[in-house]
PLY file of the C-alpha trace (Angstrom):
ply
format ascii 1.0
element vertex 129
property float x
property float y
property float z
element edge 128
property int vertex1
property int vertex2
end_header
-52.16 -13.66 9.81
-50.90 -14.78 6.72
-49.59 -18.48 6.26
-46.04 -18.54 6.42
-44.90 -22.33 5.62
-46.69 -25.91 6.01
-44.22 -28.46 8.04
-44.36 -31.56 6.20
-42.87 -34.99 7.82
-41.22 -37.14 5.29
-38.43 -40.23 6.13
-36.42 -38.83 3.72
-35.54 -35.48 1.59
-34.21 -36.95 -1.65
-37.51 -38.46 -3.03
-39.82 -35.94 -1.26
-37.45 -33.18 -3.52
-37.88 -34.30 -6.75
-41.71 -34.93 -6.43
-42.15 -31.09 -5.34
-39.98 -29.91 -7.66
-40.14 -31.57 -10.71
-44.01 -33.26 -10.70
-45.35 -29.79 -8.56
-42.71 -27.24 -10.08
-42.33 -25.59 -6.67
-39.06 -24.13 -6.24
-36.29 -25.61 -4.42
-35.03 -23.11 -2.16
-32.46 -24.89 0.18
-31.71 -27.38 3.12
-30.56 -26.42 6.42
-29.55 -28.71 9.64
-30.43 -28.99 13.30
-30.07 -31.05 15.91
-31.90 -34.22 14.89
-33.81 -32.51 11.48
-33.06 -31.47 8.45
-35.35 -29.87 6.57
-35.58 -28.65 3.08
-37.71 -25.58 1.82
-39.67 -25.24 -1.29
-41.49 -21.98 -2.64
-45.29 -21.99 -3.14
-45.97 -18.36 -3.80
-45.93 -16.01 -0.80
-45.95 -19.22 1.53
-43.23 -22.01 2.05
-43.19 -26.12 2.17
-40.58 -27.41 4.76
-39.95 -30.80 4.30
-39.14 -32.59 7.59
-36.23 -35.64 7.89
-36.04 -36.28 11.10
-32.71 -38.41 13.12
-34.57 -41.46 14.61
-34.31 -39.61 18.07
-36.15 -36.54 16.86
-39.77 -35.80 18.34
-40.66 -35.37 14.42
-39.67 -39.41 14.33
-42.38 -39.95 16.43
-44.93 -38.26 14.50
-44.08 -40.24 11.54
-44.38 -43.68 13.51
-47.68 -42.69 15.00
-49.48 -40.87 12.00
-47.09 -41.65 8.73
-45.76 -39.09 6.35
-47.67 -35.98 5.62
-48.75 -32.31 7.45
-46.94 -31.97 10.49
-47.55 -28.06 11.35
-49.08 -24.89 10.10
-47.09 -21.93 10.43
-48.38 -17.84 10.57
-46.12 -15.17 10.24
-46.33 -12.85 12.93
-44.93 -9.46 14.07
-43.80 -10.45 17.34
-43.97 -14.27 18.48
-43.62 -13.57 22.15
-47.07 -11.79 21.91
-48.34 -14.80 19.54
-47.51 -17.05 22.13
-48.95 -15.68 24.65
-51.96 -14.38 22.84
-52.53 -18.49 21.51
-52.56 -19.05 25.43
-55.13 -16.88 26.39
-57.51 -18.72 23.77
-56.90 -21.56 25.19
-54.30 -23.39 23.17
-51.02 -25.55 24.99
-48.09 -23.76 24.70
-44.74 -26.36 23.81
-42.30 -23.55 24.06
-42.35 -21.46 26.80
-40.26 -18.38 24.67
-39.47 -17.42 21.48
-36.67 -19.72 20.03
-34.47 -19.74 16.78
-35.63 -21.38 13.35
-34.80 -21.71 10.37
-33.65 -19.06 8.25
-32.53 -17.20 11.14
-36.33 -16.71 12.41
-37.88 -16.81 15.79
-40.24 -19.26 16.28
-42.84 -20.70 19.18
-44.99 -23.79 18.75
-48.36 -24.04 20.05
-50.53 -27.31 20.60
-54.26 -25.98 19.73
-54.96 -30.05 21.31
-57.18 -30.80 18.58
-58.19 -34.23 17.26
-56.24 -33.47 13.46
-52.79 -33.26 15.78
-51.91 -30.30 13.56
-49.69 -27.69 15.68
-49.41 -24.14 14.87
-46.12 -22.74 14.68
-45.75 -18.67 14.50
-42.67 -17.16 12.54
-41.30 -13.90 13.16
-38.78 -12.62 10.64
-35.47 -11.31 11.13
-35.28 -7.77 11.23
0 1
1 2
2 3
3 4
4 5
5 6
6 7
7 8
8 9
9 10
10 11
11 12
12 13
13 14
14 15
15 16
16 17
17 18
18 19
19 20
20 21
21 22
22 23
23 24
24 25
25 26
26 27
27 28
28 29
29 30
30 31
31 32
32 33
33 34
34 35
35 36
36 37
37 38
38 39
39 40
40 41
41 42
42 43
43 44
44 45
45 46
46 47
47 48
48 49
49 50
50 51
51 52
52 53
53 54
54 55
55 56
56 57
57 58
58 59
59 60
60 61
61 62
62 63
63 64
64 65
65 66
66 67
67 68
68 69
69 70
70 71
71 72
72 73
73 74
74 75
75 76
76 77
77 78
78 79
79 80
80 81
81 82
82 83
83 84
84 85
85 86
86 87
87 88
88 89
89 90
90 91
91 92
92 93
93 94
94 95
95 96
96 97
97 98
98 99
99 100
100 101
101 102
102 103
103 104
104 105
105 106
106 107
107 108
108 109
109 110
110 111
111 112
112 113
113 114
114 115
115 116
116 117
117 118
118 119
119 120
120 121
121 122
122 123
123 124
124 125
125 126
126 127
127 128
């Protein structure tokens, strides 16, 4: 599997954006809205940065209360998250969504807790077809 993004919590966007673009020179490529998050995405070669602002309400708040800003998820691009999923359960790892759901950049997506001490979840990305 190759690494398709790193979910990084932030409070906000706007000074999170220029340090990874201007300081890092990673480029900017676009915000989009949900429910509760917005997130903004930033090229680093063949992988992605999403930056993470989450509404107060948002489970991503939480994360930032408990642990501070910083690596919220790794994501892998896979072929077919329905088989990741179910593959991750198998070796033992929590599934949080029970089925493939949309993401971002009109992706499926499926998180998995691998209920490790680091708290880091895997997230796997299937691209649109």
């Amino acid at each position: 599997m190759e690494i398709h993004h790193l979910g990084w919590a932030v409070h906000s966007l706007s000074p999170h954006r220029q340090h990874f673009e201007d300081q890092l020179g990673l480029p900017y490529e676009g915000e989009e809205d949900f429910p509760g998050l917005r997130v903004a995405f930033f090229r680093a070669g063949p992988s992605l940065i999403e930056l993470l602002e989450p509404a107060p309400t948002d489970e991503v708040a939480g994360f930032l209360r408990e642990r501070g800003e910083g690596i919220h998820h790794i994501a892998y691009k896979v072929d077919d998250v329905a088989a990741a999923l179910e593959a991750a359960q198998q070796r033992g790892m929590r599934a949080i969504d029970a089925h493939p759901r949309p993401g971002a950049r009109g992706t499926s997506i499926a998180f998995v807790d691998p209920e490790r001490a680091d708290g880091i979840l895997v997230e796997y990305v299937q691209e649109p077809s």
